[in-house]
TIMAR-130003 format. One record per residue: residue number from 1; chain; x, y, z of N, C-alpha, C in turn. Coordinates in steps of 0.001 Angstrom, whole numbers. Atoms other than C-alpha are relative to their C-alpha. Layout:
<lumti NUM, 'A', <X, Y, Z>, <X, Y, Z>, <X, Y, Z>>
...
// end
This chain:
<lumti 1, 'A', <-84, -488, -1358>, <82736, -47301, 48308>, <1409, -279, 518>>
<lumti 2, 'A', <-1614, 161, -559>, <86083, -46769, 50093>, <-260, -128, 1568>>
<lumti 3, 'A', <-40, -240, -1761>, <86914, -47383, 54092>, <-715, 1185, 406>>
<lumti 4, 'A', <10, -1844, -857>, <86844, -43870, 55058>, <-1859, 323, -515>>
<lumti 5, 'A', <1468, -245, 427>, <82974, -43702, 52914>, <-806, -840, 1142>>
<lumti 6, 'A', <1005, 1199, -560>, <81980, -47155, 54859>, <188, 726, 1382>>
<lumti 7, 'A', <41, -286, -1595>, <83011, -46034, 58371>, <-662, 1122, -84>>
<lumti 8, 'A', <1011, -902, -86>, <81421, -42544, 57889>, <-1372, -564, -146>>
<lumti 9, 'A', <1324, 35, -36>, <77819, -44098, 56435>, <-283, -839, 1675>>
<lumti 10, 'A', <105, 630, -983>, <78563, -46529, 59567>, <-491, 777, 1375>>
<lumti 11, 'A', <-521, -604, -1144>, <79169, -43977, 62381>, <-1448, 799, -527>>
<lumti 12, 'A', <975, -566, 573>, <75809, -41806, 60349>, <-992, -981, 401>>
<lumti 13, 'A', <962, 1151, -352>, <73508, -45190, 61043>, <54, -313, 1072>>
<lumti 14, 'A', <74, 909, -1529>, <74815, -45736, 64958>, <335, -734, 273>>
<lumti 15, 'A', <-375, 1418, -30>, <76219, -48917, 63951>, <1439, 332, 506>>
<lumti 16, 'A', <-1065, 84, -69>, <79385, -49969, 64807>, <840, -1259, -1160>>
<lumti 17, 'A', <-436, 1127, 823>, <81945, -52468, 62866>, <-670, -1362, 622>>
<lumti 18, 'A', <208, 1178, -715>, <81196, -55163, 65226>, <-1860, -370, -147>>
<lumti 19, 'A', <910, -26, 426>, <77497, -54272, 64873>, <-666, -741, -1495>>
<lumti 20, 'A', <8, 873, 1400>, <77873, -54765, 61149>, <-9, -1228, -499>>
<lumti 21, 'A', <-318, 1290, 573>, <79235, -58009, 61289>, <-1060, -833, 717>>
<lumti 22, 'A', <821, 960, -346>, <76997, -59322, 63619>, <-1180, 388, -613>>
<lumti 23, 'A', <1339, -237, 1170>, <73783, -58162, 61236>, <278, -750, -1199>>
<lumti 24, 'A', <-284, 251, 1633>, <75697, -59620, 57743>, <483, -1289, 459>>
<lumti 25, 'A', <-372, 1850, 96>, <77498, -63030, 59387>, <1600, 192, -99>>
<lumti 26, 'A', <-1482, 71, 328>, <80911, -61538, 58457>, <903, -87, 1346>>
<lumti 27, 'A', <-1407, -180, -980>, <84016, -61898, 60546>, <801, 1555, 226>>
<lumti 28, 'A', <-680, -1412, -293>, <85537, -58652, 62253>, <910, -40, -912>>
<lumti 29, 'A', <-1402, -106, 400>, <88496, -59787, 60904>, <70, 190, -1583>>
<lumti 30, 'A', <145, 210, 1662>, <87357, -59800, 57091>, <-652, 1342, -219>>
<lumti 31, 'A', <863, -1585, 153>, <85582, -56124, 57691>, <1429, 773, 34>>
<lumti 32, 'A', <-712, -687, -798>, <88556, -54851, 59219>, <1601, 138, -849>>
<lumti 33, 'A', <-754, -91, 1078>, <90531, -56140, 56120>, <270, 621, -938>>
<lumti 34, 'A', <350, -466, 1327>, <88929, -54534, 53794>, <954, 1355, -324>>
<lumti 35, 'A', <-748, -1162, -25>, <91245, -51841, 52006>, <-325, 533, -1542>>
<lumti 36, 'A', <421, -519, 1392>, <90585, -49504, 49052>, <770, -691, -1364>>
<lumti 37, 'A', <-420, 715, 851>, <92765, -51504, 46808>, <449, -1430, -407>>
<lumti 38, 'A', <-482, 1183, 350>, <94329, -54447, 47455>, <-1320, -1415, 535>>
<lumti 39, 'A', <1448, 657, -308>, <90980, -55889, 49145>, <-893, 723, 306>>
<lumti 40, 'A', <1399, -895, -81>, <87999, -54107, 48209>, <-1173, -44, 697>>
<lumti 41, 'A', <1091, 138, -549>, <85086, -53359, 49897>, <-1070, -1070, -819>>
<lumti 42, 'A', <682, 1327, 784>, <82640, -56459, 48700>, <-1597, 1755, -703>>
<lumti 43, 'A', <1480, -968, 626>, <79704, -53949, 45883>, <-810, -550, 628>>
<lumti 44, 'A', <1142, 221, -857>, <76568, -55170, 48158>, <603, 638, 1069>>
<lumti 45, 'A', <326, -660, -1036>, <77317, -53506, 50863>, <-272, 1039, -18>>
<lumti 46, 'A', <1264, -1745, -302>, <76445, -49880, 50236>, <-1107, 230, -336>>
<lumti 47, 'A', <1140, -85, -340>, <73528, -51109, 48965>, <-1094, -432, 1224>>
<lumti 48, 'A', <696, 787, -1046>, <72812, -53332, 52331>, <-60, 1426, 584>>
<lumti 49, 'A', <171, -1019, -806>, <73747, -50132, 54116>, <-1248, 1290, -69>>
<lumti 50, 'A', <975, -906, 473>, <71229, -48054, 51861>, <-1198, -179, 732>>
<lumti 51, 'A', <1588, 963, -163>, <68307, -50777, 52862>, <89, 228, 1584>>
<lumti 52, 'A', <87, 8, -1595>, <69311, -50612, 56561>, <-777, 1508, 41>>
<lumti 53, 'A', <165, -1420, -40>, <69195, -46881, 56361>, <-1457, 251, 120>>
<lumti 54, 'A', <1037, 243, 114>, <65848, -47047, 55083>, <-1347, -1031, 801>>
<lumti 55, 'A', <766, 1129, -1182>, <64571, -49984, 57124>, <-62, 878, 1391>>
<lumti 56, 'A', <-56, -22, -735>, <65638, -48162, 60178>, <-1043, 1730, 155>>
<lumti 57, 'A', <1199, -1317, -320>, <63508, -44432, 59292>, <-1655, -920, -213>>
<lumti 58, 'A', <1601, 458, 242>, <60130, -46624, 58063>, <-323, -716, 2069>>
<lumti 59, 'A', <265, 503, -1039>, <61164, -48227, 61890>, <-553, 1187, 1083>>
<lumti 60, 'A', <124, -1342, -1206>, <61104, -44658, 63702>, <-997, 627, -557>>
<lumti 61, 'A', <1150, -226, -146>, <58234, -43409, 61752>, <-1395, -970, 393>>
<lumti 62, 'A', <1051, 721, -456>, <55961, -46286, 62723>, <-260, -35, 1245>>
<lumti 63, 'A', <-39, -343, -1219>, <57523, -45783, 66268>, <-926, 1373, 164>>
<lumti 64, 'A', <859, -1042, -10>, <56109, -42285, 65824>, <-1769, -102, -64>>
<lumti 65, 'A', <1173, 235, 425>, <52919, -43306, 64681>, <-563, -845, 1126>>
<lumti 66, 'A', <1128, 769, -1219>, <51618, -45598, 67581>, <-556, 949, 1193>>
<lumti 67, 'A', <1124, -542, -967>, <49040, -44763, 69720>, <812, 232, 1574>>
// end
């Protein structure tokens, strides 16, 4: 995953950076670092982002689903 991938799935989920960090623990300043080469995006995060993704439709169809 590159910047420009993470901020699009980001801005696609509603989240924001600041959002992010306060859900994962990270520091703005260590998100905000991140660069396609010389400091890579950490591999777990596009799968955390996958699981959010997913966490957050099973949340809106259950919303759907109540009485």
């Amino acid at each position: 995953m590159n910047k420009k991938d993470f901020d699009a799935k980001l801005k696609s989920l509603g989240i924001s950076r600041q959002d992010f960090c306060d859900m994962t623990g990270l520091a703005y300043s260590s998100v905000a670092n991140w660069k396609d080469e010389s400091k890579p995006i950490p591999i777990w995060v596009d799968s955390w982002l996958e699981n959010y993704a997913k966490a957050k439709t099973l949340d809106d169809v259950a919303k759907a689903l109540e009485p």
